[in-house]
N, C-alpha and C positions, 0 to 999 in steps of 0.2 A: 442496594443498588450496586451495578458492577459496570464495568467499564469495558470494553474489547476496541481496540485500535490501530490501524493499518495504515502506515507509514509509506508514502512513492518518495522519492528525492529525483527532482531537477539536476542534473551534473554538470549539460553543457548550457552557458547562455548563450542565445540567438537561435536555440530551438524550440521554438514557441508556436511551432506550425501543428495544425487540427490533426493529421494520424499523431505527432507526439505525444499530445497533451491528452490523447485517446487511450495510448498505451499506458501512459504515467497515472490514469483515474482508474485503468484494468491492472495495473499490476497494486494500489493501495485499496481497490475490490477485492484481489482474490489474498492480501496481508490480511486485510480485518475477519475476513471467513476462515481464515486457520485459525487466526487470533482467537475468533469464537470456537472453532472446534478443537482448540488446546484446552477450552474451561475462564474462569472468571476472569477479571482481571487482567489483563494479558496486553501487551503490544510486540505490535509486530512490524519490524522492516520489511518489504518487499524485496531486498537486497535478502535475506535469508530464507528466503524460499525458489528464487529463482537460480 
């Protein structure tokens, strides 16, 4: 069994409005798809790819 994980972080509080919380699920989307196309194992921040 192996694990791939893609990590968004919240920054500011009080934005908590629908295009935010849109971009914050697209950018820990496109962390776990490198995370898987780095190989097993793997996590990954959103903050190091963007």
């Amino acid at each position: 069994m192996s694990v791939s994980i893609g990590i968004s972080c919240l920054t500011q509080v009080g934005l908590a409005d629908e295009t935010f919380l849109d971009k914050l699920i697209e950018k820990a989307d496109a962390a776990v798809y490198t995370a898987k196309s780095q190989g097993r194992n793997r996590t990954i921040c959103s903050s190091d790819i963007y």
